[in-house]
VMD Tcl script that draws the C-alpha trace (Angstrom):
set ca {
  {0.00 0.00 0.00}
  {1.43 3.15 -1.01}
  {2.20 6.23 1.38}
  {-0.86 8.05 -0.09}
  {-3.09 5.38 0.03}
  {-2.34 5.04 3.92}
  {-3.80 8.65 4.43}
  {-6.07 9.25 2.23}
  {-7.14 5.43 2.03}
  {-7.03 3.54 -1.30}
  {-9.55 2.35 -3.53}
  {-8.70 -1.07 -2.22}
  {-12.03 -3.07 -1.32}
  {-13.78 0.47 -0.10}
  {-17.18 -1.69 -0.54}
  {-18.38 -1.15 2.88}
  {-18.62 -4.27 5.45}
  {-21.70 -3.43 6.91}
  {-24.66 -6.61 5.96}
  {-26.89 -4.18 5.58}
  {-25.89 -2.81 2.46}
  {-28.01 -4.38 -0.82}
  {-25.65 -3.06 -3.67}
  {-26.98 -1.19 -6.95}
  {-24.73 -2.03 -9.95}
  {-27.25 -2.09 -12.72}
  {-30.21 -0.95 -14.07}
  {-32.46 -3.86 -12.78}
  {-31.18 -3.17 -9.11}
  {-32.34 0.64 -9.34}
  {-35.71 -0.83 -10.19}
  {-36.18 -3.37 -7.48}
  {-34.91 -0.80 -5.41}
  {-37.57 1.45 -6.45}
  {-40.22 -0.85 -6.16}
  {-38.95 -2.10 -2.92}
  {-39.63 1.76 -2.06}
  {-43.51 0.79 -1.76}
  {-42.97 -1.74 0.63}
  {-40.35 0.10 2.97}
  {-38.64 3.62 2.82}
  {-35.31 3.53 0.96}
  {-32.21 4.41 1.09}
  {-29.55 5.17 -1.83}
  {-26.47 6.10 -0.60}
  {-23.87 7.56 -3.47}
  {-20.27 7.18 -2.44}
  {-17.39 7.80 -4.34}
  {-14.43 5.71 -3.84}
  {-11.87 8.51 -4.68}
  {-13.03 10.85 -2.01}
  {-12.07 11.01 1.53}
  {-15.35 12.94 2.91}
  {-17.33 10.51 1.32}
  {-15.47 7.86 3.05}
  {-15.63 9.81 6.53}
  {-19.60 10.32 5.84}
  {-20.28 6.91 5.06}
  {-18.25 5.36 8.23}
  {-20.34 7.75 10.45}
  {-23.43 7.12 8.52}
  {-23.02 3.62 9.12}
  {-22.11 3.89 13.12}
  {-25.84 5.93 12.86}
  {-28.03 2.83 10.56}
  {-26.01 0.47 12.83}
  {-27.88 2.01 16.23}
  {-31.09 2.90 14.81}
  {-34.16 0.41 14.70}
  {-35.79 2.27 11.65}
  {-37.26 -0.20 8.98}
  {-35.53 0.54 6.16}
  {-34.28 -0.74 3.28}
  {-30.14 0.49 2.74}
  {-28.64 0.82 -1.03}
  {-24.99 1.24 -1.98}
  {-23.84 2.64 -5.06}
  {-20.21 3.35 -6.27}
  {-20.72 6.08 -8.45}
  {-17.32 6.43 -9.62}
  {-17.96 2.22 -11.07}
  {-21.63 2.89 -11.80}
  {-21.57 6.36 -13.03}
  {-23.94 5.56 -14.96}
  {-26.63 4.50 -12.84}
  {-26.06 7.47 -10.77}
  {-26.60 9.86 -13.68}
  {-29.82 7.96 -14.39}
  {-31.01 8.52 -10.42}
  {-30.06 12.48 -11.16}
  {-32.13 12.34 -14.20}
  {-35.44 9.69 -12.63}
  {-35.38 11.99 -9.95}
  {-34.81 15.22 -11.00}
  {-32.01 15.81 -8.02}
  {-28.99 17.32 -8.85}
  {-25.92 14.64 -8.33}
  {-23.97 15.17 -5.17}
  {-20.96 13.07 -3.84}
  {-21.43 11.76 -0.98}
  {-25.32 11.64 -1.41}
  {-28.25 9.92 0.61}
  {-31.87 9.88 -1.46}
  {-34.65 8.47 0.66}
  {-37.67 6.82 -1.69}
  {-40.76 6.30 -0.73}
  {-44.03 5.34 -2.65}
  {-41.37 5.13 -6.12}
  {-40.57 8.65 -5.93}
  {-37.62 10.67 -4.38}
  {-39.05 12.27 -1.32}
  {-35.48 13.51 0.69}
  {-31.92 13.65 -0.13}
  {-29.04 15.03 1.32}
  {-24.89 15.42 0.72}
  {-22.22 15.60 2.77}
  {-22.45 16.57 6.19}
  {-25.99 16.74 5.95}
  {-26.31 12.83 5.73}
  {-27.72 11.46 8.50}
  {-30.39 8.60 9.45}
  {-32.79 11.46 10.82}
  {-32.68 12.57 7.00}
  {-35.19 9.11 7.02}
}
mol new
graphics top color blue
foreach p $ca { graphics top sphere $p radius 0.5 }
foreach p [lrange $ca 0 end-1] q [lrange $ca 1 end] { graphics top cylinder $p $q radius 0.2 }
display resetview
């Protein structure tokens, strides 16, 4: 692992750990997501891999899921590997794309979102 990869944390497996996580890296998984939306809320969280805020917000976002009892139903997406699909949630949704980003769906339609330091579980 290089020096700059030790502080600023490499691209190596950033896939988060957590079990909660279902993972959206294709077309088909946006729409089960979004139909899963009318069954539970939803959560889409938009991380980029190359960016050490996102990687700060989405440890602390998942110390916050990891507490909380709300029935939800947590998405991951990579946007810097799925670009695409994240340009198609900007465009579905009509929210402009943000990095880190959290977009909470309900009923098959975007009804929160947040970036940054902004993300939280309250957001939900």
């Amino acid at each position: 692992m290089s020096f700059f990869n030790k502080i600023f944390g490499g691209n190596e497996e950033e896939k988060s750990s957590e079990n909660f996580w279902h993972s959206l890296t294709s077309v088909e998984d946006l729409d089960a997501a979004i139909a899963k939306s009318n069954e539970n809320k939803v959560a889409i969280f938009k991380h980029s891999t190359r960016c050490f805020i996102s990687k700060t917000v989405l440890k602390n976002f998942e110390k916050e899921v990891s507490a909380s009892d709300k029935k939800v139903d947590y998405y991951f997406l990579d946007l810097i590997e799925y670009r695409s699909i994240s340009s198609k949630i900007a465009d579905d949704f009509d929210i402009t794309h943000q990095s880190p980003q959290l977009i909470v769906l309900e009923n098959g339609k975007a009804i929160k979102d947040a970036s940054h330091q902004s993300i939280s579980v309250s957001l939900i």
